[in-house]
N, C-alpha and C positions, 0 to 999 in steps of 0.2 A: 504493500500500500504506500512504501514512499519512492516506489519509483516512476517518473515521468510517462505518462504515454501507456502506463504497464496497467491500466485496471481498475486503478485506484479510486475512479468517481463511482464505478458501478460496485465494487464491492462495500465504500461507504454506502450505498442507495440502497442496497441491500441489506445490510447490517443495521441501518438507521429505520427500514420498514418496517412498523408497529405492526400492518397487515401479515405478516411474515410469522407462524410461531417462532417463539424464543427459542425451542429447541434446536431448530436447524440455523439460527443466526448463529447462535452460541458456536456450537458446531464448526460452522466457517470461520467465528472469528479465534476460534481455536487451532485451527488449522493453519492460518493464515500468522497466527503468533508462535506455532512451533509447540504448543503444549499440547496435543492429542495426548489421550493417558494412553499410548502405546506400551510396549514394554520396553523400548528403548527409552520414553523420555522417564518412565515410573523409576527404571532401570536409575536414570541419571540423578533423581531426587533422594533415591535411596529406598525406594518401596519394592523395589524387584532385585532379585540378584542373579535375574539374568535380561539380556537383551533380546534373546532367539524369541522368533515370531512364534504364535502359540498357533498363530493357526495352521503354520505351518507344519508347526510338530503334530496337532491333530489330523494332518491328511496323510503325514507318513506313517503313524502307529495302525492307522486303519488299515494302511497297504502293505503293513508289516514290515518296512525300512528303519533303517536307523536313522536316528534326529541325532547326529550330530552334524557339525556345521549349520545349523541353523541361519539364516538370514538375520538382519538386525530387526525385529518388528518398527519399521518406522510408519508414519503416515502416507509416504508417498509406497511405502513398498506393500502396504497390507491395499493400498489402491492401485496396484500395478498385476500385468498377470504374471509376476514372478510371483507373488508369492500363492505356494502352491493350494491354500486354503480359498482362498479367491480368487482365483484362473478365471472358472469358467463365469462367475457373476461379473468380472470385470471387462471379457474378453466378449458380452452379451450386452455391456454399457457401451463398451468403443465402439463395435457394430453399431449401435439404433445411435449412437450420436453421427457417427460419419455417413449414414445413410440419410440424416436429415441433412447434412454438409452438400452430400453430393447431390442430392432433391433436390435442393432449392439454388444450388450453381448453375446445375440445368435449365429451371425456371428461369435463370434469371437472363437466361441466354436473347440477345438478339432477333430477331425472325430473321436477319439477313446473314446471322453467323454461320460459315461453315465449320465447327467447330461438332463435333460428334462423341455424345459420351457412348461410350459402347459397354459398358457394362451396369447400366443404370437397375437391373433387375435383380443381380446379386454378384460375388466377384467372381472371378474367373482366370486360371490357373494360364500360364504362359502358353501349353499346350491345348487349352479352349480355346483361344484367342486367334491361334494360328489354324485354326482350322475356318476360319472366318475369312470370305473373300477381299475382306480392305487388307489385310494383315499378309494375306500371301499375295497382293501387289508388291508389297514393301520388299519382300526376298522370300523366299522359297523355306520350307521347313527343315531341309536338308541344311543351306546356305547357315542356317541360324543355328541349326544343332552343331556344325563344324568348331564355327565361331565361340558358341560356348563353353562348349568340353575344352575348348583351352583355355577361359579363362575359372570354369568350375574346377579345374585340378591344384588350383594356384587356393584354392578355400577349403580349410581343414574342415574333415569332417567332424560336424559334436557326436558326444556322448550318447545321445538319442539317435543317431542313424548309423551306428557300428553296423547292428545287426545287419540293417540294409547293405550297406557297402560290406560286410564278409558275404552277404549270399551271392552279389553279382556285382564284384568291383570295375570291371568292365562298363556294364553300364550305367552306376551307379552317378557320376556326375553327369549324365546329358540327362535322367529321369530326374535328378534334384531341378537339373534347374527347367524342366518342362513343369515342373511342379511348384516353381518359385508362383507366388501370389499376392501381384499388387493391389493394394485396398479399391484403385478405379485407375481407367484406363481411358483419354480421349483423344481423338484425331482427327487433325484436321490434311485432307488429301490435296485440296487447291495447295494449300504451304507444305505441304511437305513433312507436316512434323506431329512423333506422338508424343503425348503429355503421361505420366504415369503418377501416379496420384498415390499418397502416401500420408495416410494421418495419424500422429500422434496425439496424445496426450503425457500431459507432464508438471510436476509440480513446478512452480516459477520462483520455490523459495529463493532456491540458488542463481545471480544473474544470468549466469554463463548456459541455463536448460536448454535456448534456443541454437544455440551451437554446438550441443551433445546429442540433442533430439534431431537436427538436423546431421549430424556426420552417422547416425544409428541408420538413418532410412538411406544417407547414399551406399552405408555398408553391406545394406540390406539387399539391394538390387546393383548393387556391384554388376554380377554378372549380366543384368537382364540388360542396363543401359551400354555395357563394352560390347555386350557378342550382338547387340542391335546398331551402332555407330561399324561396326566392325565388317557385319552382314551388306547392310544399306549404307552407304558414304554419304549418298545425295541427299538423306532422310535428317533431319535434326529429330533428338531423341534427348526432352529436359524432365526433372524431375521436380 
């Protein structure tokens, strides 16, 4: 709330609405001040003697893993879909927010725009996409797999796709990244260029969020914007 530009009239308007219950003001302005009774900040005051998210530890005792290393239970991480208590409730809020994002970019569209969202019904995997007649103008599906498996070999694989890559290391980077999946995807054919569409959410305690949440989604689609630049030359390809 004291930085310029960053918020700060609508969360005082907020916080100052009597119409508003008290509960969810409180709430925000709890959050917004760094004191959520997480177990990290309880942790900090002295009321916890540990920091590990609980709700974390409650999703692995159920799947009978060990809780050690626990995450830190912070505000931003018990509202993140790392942590593994809140995945799926968080990963069900980012969705219906960014599909209200993406609804109404489209309304808000020109009638003389040639500008084309193509997955305005729900998202769609690199390999749906190209099976789409604007998308296989752009370079051929072969062209584009060539392209990527050189640059999906250059990205280690996580802990979560071992299994895949020992059953079939061969093909296992050209199906990652047919399986890579941007949040929306649009293009325009007159110019030449596709847009790939990428939303976060992120807490703004820290100034620097919009430059870590930005370097996550170019990490993210690394391969998707190289082996498309790489494919199609003549094509601009932004995120």
């Amino acid at each position: 709330m004291l930085r310029q530009d960053a918020g700060r009239f609508m969360l005082g308007k907020y916080l100052s609405d009597k119409k508003i219950p008290w509960q969810r003001r409180r709430r925000l302005g709890m959050a917004v001040a760094g004191n959520t009774p997480t177990a990290s900040f309880l942790t900090k005051i002295g009321k916890m003697q540990s920091a590990g998210c609980r709700l974390c530890r409650i999703a692995r005792e159920a799947r009978g893993e060990s809780t050690d290393g626990l995450a830190a239970e912070t505000h931003g991480h018990i509202n993140s879909a790392g942590c593994e208590g809140m995945a799926t409730t968080v990963t069900a809020a980012h969705h219906s927010i960014w599909r209200h994002l993406y609804d109404s970019m489209h309304a808000a569209q020109k009638p003389k725009s040639k500008l084309k969202f193509v997955t305005l019904d729900k998202e769609s995997n690199m390999s749906t996409l190209w099976r789409r007649e604007e998308f296989l103008r752009i370079c051929s599906k072969e062209e584009l797999a060539e392209k990527a498996q050189d640059i999906e070999v250059t990205i280690p694989v996580k802990k979560s796709q071992e299994a895949r890559y020992n059953f079939d290391p061969e093909s296992f980077f050209v199906n990652r990244f047919w399986g890579r999946r941007p949040d929306g995807v649009a293009i325009n054919e007159a110019l030449q260029i596709v847009y790939m569409l990428e939303f976060k959410r992120s807490t703004d305690r820290d100034e620097g969020f919009l430059e870590v949440k930005e370097a996550e989604a170019n990490e993210q689609h690394k391969s998707i914007i190289g082996a498309l630049k790489a494919a199609a030359p003549k094509w601009e390809f932004e995120q």
